[in-house]
C-alpha positions in Angstrom: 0.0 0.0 0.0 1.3 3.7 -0.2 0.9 5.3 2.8 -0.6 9.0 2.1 -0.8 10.4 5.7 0.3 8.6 9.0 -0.7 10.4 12.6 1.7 10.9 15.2 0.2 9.3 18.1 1.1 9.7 21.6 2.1 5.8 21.7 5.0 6.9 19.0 6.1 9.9 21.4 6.4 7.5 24.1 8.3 5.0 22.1 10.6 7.7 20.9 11.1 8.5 24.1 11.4 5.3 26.3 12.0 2.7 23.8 8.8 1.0 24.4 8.7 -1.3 21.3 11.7 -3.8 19.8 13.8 -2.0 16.9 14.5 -1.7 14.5 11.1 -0.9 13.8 8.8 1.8 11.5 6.6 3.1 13.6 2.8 5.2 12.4 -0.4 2.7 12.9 -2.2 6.1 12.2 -2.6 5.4 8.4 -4.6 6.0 5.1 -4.0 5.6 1.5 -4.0 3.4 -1.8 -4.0 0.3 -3.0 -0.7 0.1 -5.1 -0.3 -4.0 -5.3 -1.8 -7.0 -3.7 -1.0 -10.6 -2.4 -2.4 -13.7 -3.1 -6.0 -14.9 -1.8 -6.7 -11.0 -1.6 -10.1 -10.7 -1.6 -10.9 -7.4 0.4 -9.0 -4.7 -1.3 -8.5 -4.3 -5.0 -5.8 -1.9 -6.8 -6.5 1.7 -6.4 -8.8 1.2 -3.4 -8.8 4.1 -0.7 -8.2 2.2 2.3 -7.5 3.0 6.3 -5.2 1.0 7.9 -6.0 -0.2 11.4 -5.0 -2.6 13.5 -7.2 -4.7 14.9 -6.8 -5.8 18.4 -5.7 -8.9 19.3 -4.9 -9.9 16.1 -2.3 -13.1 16.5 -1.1 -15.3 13.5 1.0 -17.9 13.5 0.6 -17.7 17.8 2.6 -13.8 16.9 1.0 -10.3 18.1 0.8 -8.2 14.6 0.5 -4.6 14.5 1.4 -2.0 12.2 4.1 0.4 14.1 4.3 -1.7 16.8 5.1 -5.1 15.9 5.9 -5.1 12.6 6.8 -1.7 10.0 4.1 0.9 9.6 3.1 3.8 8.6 6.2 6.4 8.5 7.3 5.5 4.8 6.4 5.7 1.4 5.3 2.1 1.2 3.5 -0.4 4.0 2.7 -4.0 3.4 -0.6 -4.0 5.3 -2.6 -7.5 6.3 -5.7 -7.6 4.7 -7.5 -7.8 7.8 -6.0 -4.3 8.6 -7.8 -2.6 5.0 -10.8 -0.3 5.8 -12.3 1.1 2.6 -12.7 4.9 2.7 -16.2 6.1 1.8 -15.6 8.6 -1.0 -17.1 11.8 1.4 -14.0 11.3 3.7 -10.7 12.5 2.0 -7.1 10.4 2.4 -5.8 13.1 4.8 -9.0 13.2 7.6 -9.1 9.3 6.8 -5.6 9.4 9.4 -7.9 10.5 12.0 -10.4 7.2 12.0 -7.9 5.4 14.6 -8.4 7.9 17.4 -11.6 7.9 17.1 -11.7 3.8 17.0 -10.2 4.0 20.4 -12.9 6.5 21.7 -15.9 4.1 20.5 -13.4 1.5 22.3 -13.2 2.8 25.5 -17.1 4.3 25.8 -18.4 0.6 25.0 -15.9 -0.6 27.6 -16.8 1.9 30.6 -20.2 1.5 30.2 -21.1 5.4 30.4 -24.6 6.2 29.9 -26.4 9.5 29.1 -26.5 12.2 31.0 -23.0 11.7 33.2 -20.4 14.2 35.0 -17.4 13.2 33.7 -14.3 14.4 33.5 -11.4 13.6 31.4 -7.7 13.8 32.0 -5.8 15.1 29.1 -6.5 17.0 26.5 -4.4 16.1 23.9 -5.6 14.3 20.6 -6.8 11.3 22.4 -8.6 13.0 25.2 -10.3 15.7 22.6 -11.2 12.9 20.4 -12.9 11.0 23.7 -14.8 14.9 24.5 -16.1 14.7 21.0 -17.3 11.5 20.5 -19.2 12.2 24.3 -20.8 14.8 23.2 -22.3 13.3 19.8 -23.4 9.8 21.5 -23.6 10.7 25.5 -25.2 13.8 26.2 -23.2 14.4 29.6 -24.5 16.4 32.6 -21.2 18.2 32.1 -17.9 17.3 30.4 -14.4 18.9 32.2 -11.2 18.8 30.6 -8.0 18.8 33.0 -5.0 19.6 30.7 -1.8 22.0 31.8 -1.2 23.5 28.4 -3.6 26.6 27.6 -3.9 26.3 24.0 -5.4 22.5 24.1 -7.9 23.8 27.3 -9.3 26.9 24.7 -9.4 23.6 22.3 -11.6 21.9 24.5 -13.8 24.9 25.1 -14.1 25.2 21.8 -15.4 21.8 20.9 -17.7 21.8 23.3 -16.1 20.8 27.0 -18.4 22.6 29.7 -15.1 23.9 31.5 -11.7 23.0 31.3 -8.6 23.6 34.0 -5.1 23.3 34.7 -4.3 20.4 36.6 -5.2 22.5 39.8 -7.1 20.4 42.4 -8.2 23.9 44.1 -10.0 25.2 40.5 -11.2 21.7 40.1 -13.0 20.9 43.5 -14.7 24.3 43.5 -16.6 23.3 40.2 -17.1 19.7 41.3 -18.6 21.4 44.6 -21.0 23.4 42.7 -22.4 20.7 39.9 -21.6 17.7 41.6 -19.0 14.8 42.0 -17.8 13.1 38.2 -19.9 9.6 37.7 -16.8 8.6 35.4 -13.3 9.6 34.8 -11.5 9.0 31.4 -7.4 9.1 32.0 -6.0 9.8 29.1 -2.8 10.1 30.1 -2.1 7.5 32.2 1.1 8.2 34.4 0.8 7.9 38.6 0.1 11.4 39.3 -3.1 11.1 37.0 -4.4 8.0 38.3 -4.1 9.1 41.6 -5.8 12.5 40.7 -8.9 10.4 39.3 -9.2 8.1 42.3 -9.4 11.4 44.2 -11.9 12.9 41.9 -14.7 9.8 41.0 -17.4 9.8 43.1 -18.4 6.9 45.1 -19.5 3.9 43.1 -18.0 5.3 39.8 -15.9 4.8 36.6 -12.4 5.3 36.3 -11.6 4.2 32.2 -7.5 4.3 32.1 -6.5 4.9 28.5 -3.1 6.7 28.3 0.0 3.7 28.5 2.4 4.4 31.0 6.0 2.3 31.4 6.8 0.5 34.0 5.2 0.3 37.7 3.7 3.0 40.0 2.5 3.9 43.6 -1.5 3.1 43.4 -3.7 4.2 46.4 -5.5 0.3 46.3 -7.6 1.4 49.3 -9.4 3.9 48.0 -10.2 1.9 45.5 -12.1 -0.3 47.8 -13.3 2.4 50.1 -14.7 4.3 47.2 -16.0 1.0 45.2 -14.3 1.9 42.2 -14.9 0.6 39.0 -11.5 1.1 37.3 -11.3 -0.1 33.8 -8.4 -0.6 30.9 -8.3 -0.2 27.5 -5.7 -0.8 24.1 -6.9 -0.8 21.0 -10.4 -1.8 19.0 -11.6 -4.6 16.9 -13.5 -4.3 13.9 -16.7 -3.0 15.4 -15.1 -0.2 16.6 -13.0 1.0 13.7 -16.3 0.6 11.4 -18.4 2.5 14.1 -15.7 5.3 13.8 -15.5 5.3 9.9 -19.6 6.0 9.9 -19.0 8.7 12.1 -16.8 10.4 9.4 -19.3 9.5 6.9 -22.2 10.8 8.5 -20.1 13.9 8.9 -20.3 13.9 12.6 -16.6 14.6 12.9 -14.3 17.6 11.4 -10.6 16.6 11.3 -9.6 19.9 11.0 -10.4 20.5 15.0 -7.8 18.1 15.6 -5.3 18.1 12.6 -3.1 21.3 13.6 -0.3 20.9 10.9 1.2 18.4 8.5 4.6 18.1 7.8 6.5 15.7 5.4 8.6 12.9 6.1 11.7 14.3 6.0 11.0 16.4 8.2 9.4 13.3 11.0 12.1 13.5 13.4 11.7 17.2 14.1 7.9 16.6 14.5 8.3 13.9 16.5 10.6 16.6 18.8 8.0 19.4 19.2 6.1 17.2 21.1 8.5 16.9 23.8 9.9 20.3 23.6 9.7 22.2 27.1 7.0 25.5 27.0 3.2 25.7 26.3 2.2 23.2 23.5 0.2 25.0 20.7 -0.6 22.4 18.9 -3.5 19.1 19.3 -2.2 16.3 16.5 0.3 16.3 13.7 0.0 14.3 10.2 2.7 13.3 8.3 2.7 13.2 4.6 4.6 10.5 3.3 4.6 11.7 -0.7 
């Protein structure tokens, strides 16, 4: 397949910058583009198809994890040899470029299936980077929350949130944040986008009694866990990686049924040469200006 535009996900910032994954490896499971040649015994995809490629969860052959950009070459290069159980056809109302976008959006109708969040909830989410934005949006089309709060330290991506529709968001300042749950009421579920200790600990502190905590974000290695409150509270605390196919085609209709604008959440598109510098600004020290970053690959 030739891979037209990969996202940058913030499982490929991680690997950059803990070596997560065995090299050498391409990473980019973010990916759309065309049909250029196929196998044998092909029977989904046909030359000059318009195709996402997404992996599909718990996909093992041959008793061997597969995943594009994670356990085998993806998406950052001109060419990827996709498995055909990867190839999502592109309806023709959703261009190459805002096809990237379909895999965040799988993992949003992922992890709302998985937490069981109804209608009408308080919920907050932690992180408001592409993946948390992504999870505020999809809320907000399927869930009609009580209220939606978005905890995120970098201005630019709270004014995001605002903007697509988040009923506050704040700086990860337990003062600002208290003093709104006081006033409309403890959050039924918590979505932790971000997943590192001081997060999880912020939504144990947060979920009221009896609710959802729906960890999302990948951290490495081990951390300190308050495990009483956890009974004290009766948490529910929930994990998710990935989506199967149900997902992914549940995330493609949104697209189609032009639910969704990529343009909230594509901020800039470089090309490939220029991948490593990309891949850079998102660790760079300062206020982040920026929600998710495409790379073209012709």
């Amino acid at each position: 397949m030739k891979s037209h535009y990969c996202g940058i996900c913030g499982s490929d910032i991680t690997n950059f910058k803990y070596k997560m994954y065995q090299v050498p490896l391409i990473m980019g499971h973010e990916l759309a583009g065309e049909v250029v040649e196929i196998g044998t015994n092909i029977t989904k995809a046909k030359i000059g198809d318009r195709v996402a490629c997404i992996n599909v969860s718990q996909d093992v052959s041959g008793g061997q994890l597969r995943g594009l950009g994670i356990f085998q070459d993806g998406g950052f290069a001109e060419y990827v040899k996709v498995p055909q159980k990867f190839l999502f056809p592109i309806p023709k109302n959703i261009s190459i470029r805002d096809a990237a976008m379909i895999e965040s959006f799988a993992n949003a109708t992922r992890a709302m299936k998985l937490s069981k969040v109804e209608e009408n909830q308080n919920i907050v989410i932690i992180g408001g980077g592409n993946l948390g934005l992504t999870f505020l949006k999809l809320l907000l089309i399927e869930k009609n929350p009580n209220y939606t709060v978005v905890v995120e330290p970098h201005e630019f991506l709270r004014e995001k949130a605002k903007k697509i529709g988040a009923t506050d968001a704040f700086p990860p300042s337990k003062v600002k944040i208290k003093k709104f749950i006081k006033k409309n009421g403890e959050p039924t579920f918590v979505f932790d986008c971000v997943g590192i200790e001081k997060t999880l600990i912020m939504a144990v502190e947060l979920i009221k009694r009896g609710g959802t905590i729906l960890l999302e974000g990948i951290q490495k290695g081990s951390i300190l866990f308050p495990m009483f409150m956890i009974n004290s509270k009766e948490i529910n605390l929930k994990g998710c990686l990935g989506h199967d196919e149900q997902d992914i085609l549940e995330a493609i209709d949104l697209f189609a049924k032009g639910k969704v604008d990529a343009n909230e959440f594509i901020s800039e598109i470089v090309s490939l040469k220029d991948i490593q510098k990309a891949f850079e600004k998102y660790l760079e020290p300062g206020e982040r200006k920026f929600v998710k970053i495409i790379v073209k690959n012709f």
